[in-house]
ZAMARGU-4260 file (C-alpha; in steps of 0.2 Angstrom, whole numbers, plus 5000, padded with zeros to 4 digits):
<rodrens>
0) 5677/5928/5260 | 5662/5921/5268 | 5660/5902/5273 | 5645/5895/5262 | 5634/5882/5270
5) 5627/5867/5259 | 5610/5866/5263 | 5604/5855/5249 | 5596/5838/5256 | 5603/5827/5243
10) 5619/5833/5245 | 5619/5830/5263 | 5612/5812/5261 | 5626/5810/5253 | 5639/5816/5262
15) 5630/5807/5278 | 5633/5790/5268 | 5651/5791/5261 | 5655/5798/5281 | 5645/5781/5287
20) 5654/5771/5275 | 5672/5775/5279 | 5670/5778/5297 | 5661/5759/5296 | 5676/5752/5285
25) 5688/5759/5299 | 5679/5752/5314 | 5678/5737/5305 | 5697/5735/5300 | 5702/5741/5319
30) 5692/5727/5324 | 5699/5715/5313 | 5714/5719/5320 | 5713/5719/5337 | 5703/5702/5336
35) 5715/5694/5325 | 5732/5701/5328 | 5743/5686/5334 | 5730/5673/5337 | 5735/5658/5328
40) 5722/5645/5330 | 5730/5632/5344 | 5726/5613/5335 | 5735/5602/5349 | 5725/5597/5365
45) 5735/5601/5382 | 5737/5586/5388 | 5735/5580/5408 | 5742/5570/5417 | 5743/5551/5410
50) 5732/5539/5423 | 5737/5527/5410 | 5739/5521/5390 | 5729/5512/5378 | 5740/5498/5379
55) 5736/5495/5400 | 5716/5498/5391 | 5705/5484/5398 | 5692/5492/5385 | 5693/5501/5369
60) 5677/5510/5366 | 5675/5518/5348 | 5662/5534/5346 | 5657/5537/5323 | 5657/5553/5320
65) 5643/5549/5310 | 5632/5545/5328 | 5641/5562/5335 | 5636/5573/5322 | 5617/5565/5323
70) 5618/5571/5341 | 5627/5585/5341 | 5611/5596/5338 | 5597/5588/5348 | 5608/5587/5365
75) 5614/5604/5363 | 5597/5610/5360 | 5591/5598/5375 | 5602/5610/5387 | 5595/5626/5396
80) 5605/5640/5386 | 5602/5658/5378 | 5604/5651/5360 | 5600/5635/5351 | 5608/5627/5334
85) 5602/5628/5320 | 5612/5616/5311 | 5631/5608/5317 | 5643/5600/5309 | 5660/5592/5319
90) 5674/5583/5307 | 5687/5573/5319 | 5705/5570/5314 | 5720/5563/5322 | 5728/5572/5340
95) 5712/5572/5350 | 5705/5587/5339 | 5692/5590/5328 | 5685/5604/5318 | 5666/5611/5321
100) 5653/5622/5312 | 5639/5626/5321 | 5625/5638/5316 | 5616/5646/5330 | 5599/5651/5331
105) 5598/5671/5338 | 5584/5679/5332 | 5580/5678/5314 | 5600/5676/5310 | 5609/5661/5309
110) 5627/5666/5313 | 5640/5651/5306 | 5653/5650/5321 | 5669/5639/5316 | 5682/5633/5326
115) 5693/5617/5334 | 5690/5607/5349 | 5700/5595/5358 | 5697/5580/5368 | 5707/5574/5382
120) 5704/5561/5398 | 5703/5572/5415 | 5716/5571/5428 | 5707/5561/5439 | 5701/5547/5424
125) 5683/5550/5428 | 5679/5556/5412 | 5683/5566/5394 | 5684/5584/5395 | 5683/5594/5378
130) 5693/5611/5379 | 5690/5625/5366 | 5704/5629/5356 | 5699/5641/5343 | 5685/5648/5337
135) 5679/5660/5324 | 5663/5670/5316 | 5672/5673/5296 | 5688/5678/5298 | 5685/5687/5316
140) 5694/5674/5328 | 5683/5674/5345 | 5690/5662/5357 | 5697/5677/5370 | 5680/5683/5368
145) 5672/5665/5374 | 5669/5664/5394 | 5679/5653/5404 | 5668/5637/5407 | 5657/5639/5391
150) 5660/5619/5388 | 5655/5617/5405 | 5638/5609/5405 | 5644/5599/5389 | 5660/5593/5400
155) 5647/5591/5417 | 5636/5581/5405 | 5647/5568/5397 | 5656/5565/5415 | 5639/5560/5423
160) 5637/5548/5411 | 5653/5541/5410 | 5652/5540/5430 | 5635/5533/5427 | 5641/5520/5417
165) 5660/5515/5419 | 5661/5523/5435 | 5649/5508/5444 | 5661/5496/5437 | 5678/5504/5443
170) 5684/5509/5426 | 5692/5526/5422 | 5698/5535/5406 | 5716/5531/5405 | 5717/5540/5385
175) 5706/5548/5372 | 5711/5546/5353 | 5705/5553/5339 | 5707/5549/5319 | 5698/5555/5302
180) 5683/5546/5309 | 5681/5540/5327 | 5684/5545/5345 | 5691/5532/5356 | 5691/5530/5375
185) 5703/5520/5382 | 5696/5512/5397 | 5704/5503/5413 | 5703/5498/5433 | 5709/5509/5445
190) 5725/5502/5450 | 5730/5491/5438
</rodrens>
């Protein structure tokens, strides 16, 4: 018995799209897979070493989060980058963490990125430093996809202020807090 050919256009469209579709659904779930498979999102900062406490503070300042998510946009849009944001959103809670929605600006798409950042004082008490701890584009977790450094102009940016502004007057970081709705340096002298 002879092998019959399908030559029929429609019948090949077809065939082409449910072929398209099921190899795209597999792709797709290996992806999911690979992207997702035992990363839990990490919510608590690594701490480093203590300079201090907030009871040794000589100055508590309190950040809103109200005034961080007014300038969340505009600075990040300030700084040289490949993409800009659309539109961001950051929600603080307690342990030095705080959940962030950002929509970036790439092309005529809007991707909604989501994840978890934490706050913490450096080593050396001259400034904050916020680490990356999770992030994700749906249900695609990202964060082993993220180069190293990615917060590095942010965390280059806040230590030259914080040098710029506490630094002169021989303060350092001794601890970052967080709650439900501010961020809170602790600040003391060197040596005290």
């Amino acid at each position: 018995m002879a092998t019959r050919i399908v030559r029929n256009p429609l019948v090949m469209a077809v065939l082409g799209v449910l072929v398209g579709f099921f190899g795209g659904l597999s792709i797709g779930a290996a992806l999911l897979l690979l992207l997702g498979a035992g990363s839990a999102p990490a919510t608590t900062v690594p701490t480093a070493s203590a300079v201090g406490t907030a009871a040794t503070a000589d100055i508590e300042a309190v950040v809103d989060e109200v005034y961080i998510n007014r300038i969340m946009v505009e600075s990040a849009n300030d700084m040289s980058g490949p993409v800009s944001l659309a539109a961001g959103k950051m929600d603080l809670r307690d342990g030095g963490v705080a959940d962030f929605a950002v929509a970036l600006k790439v092309g005529p798409l809007n991707p909604v990125f989501e994840g978890v950042v934490g706050f913490r004082a450096t080593d050396d008490g001259s400034s904050i430093e916020v680490l990356l701890l999770d992030v994700q584009l749906g249900r695609l977790r990202l964060k082993r996809l993220v180069p190293k450094g990615v917060l590095a102009d942010i965390n280059a940016d806040i230590k030259r202020m914080l040098v710029d502004k506490i630094g002169s007057q021989g303060l350092s970081v001794l601890e970052v807090r967080t709650d439900d709705s501010t961020l809170r340096l602790f600040l003391g002298r060197e040596g005290d």
